[in-house]
C-alpha positions as CSV (number, residue, x, y, z in Angstrom):
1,X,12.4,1.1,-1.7
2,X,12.5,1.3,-5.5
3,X,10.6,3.1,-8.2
4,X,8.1,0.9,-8.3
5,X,7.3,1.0,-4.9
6,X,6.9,4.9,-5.2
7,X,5.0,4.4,-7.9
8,X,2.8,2.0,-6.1
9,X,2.4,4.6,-3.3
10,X,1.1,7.4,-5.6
11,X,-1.5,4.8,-7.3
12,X,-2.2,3.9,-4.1
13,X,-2.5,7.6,-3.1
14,X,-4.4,8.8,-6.0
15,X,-7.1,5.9,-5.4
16,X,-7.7,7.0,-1.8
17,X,-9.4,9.9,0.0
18,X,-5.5,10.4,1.7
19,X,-4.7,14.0,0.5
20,X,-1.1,13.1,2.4
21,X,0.6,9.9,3.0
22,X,4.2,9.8,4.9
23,X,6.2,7.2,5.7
24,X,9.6,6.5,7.1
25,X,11.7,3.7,8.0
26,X,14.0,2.2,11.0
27,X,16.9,3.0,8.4
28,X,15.7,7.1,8.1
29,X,14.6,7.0,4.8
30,X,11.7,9.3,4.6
31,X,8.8,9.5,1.7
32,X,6.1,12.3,2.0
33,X,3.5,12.1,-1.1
34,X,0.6,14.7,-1.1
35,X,-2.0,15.0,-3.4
36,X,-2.4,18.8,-5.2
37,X,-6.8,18.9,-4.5
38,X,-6.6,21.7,-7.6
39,X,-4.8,19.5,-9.6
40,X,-6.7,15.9,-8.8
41,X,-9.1,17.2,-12.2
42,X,-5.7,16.3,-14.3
43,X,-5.1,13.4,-11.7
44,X,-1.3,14.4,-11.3
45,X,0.2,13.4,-8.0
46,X,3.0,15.4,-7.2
47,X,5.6,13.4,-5.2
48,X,8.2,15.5,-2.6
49,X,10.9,13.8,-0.3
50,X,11.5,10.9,-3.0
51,X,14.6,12.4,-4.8
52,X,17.0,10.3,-3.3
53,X,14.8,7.1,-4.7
54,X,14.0,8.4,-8.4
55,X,17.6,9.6,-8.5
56,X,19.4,6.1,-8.4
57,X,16.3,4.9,-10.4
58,X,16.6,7.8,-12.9
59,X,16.8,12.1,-13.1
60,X,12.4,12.4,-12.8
61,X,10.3,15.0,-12.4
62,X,8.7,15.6,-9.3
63,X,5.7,14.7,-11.1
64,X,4.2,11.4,-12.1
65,X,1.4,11.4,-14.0
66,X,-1.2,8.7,-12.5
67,X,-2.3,7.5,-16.3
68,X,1.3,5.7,-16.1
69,X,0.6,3.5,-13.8
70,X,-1.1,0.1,-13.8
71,X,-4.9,0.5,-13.6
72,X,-5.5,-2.9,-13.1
73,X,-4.3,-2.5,-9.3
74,X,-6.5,-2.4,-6.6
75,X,-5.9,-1.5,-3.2
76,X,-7.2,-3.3,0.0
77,X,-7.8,-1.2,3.1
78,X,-8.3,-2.3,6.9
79,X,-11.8,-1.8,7.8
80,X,-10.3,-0.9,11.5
81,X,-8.1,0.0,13.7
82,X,-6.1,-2.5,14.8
83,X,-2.7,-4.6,14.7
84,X,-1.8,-6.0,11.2
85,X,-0.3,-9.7,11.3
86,X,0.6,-11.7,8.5
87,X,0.0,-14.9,9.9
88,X,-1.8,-16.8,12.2
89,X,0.7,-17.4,14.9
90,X,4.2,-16.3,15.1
91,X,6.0,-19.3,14.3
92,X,2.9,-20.2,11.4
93,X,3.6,-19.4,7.8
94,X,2.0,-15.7,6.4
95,X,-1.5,-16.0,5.2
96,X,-0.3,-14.4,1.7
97,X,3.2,-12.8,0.3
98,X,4.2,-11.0,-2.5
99,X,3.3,-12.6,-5.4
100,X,0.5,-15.3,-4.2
101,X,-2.8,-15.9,-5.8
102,X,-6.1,-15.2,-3.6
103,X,-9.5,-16.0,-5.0
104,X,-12.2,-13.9,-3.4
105,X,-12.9,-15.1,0.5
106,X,-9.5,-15.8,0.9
107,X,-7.7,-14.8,4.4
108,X,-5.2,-11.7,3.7
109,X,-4.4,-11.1,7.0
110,X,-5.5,-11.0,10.8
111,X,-6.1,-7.4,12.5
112,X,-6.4,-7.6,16.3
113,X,-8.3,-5.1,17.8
114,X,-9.6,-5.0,21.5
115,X,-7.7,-8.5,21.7
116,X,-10.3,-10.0,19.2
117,X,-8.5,-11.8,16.5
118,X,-10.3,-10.2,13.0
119,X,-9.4,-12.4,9.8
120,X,-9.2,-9.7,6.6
121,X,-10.7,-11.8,3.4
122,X,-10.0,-10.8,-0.3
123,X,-12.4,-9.4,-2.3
124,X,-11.2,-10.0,-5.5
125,X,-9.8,-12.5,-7.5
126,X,-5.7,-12.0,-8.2
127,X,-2.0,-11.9,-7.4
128,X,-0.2,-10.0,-4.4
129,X,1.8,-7.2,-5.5
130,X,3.1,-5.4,-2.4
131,X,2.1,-5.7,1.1
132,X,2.2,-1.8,2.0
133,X,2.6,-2.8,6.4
134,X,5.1,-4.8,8.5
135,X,3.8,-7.7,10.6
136,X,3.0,-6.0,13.9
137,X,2.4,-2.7,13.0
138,X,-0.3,-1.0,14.4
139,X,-2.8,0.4,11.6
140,X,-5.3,3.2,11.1
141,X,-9.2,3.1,9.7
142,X,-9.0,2.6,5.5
143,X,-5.1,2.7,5.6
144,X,-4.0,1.1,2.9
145,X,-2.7,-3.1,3.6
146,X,-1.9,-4.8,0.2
147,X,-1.6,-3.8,-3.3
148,X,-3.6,-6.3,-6.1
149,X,-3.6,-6.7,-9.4
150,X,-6.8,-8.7,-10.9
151,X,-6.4,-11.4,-13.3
């Protein structure tokens, strides 16, 4: 994980009604953000757990102002729980990856829930910048899938 993907996180954050988001990896890296509710007036996000990434990236504070980040991205959320997959079938190629372009209707990904096979469908028009989930992973209500920006 880079700078940008923290940085990504706190948009992603900020945009949400998630007051916390934590995440950790198979390798033990560990990210907890959590939003400050007496500070969301100034919409600063203050970030905590993330030294060891901002410190190869560069000395930070442990605040990142949100008006840095892109405002053209927009977040897409599962309307469900469920379990996330990228593609139609194992051995099939993923519906979208980093960097593809989706015009609105377009099949993001598939969420099974209650063994019914849901397709998720873009609602805007633009590119793939980060798919926030790994294919399998079981997912919440409105957690966050894919990060877009809108051309």
């Amino acid at each position: 994980m880079d700078l940008r993907d923290v940085r990504d996180l706190i948009k992603l954050l900020d945009e949400s009604n998630l007051t916390k988001l934590e995440i950790e990896d198979p390798n033990g890296f560990k990210l907890k953000l959590e939003k400050n509710c007496s500070e969301a007036a100034s919409k600063s996000v203050p970030v905590r757990g993330a030294e060891s990434v901002l410190e190869d990236e560069q000395k930070l504070d442990n605040t990142i102002s949100a008006r840095d980040l892109d405002q053209e991205l927009k977040t897409i959320t599962s309307p469900m729980v469920g379990t996330f997959y990228r593609a139609p079938a194992p051995d099939a190629e993923p519906f979208v990856k980093e960097g593809s372009t989706v015009d609105v209707g377009d099949t993001l990904c598939i969420i099974e829930a209650m063994k019914l096979m849901n397709e998720i469908t873009s609602e805007y028009r633009g590119r793939i910048v980060k798919i926030l989930v790994e294919n399998g992973q079981p997912i919440e209500y409105n957690q966050p899938l894919f990060l877009l920006e809108r051309v």
